[in-house]
Phi, psi and omega in degrees: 000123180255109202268296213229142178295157174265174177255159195286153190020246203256025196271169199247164180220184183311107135009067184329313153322301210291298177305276187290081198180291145352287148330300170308316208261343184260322177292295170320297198297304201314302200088076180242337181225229199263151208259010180271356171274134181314115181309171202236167149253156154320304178283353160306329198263012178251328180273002188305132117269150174248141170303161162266138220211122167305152180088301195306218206267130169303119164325312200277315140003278182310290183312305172342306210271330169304008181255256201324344183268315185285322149332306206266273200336312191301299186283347177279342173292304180315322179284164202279160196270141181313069170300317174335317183287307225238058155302139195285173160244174186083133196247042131282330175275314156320317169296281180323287198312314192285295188309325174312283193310324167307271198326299185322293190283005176259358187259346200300099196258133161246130158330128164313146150253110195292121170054032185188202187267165186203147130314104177319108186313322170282352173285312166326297211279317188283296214292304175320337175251359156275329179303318185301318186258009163253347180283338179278010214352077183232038164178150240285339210211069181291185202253159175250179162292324159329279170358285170295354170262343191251351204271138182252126183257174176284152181258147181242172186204133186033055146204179179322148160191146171272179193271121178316319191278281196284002116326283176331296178300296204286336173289298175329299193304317204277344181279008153272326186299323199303295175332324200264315190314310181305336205258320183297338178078000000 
């Protein structure tokens, strides 16, 4: 399978095997590809080597896309998991699981955002502390999940802003617990 261009006459690139071999293990973990295969982490895949194989694959090719593959891994690990699904029953367990999800959004670190747009931090930072205090109901005027699925911040450009993506990911998850708090009364 020629994945990635070779390199010309007698200069040696990346081990094709070695490469698709690789390839195989970041397309399974994504679940893009075949599921007998071992996932792969970002970081295996940033310490990877290859042989060297006359003919093979151009080294600056690979690393490219082997860059753009530690991206996609870094974010699917960061989303966040459907806590929401696997609620205790009993409303003393309920209680503890909700005081839980507070801590969780009160630990909640968002990436800077570089060179681009960012979600305004204090905008952020104030919606994170209504969340905190309605999964604790410990106020008048809670937030619901809807809310949080619908709320738009402002974007900043050359000052602080978190990164846009993993809000956005991180909310979703939490406009479910919010849901089950409202159902909980």
């Amino acid at each position: 399978m020629n994945r990635f261009p070779r390199v010309m006459g007698m200069r040696s690139g990346y081990d094709p095997v070695d490469v698709d071999t690789l390839i195989a293990r970041i397309e399974s973990t994504l679940g893009r590809g075949r599921s007998d295969v071992e996932p792969v982490t970002a970081d295996e895949v940033r310490n990877a080597t290859f042989r060297a194989r006359r003919g093979g694959y151009q080294e600056t090719a690979v690393d490219f896309a082997l860059e753009a593959f530690v991206v996609a891994l870094e974010t699917q690990a960061r989303r966040p998991v459907r806590l929401a699904m696997a609620e205790p029953t009993g409303q003393l367990l309920r209680e503890e699981w909700f005081e839980a999800q507070a801590a969780r959004v009160e630990r909640a670190a968002f990436r800077p955002a570089r060179m681009g747009a960012g979600y305004d931090e204090d905008e952020v930072d104030a919606l994170l502390d209504r969340i905190v205090a309605t999964l604790r109901g410990t106020t008048s005027y809670p937030v619901s999940g809807g809310e949080v699925r619908e709320v738009r911040f402002s974007t900043v450009l050359l000052r602080a802003g978190y990164l846009i993506a993993d809000v956005d990911a991180f909310l979703a998850g939490i406009a479910d617990v919010l849901d089950q708090r409202a159902q909980s009364g």
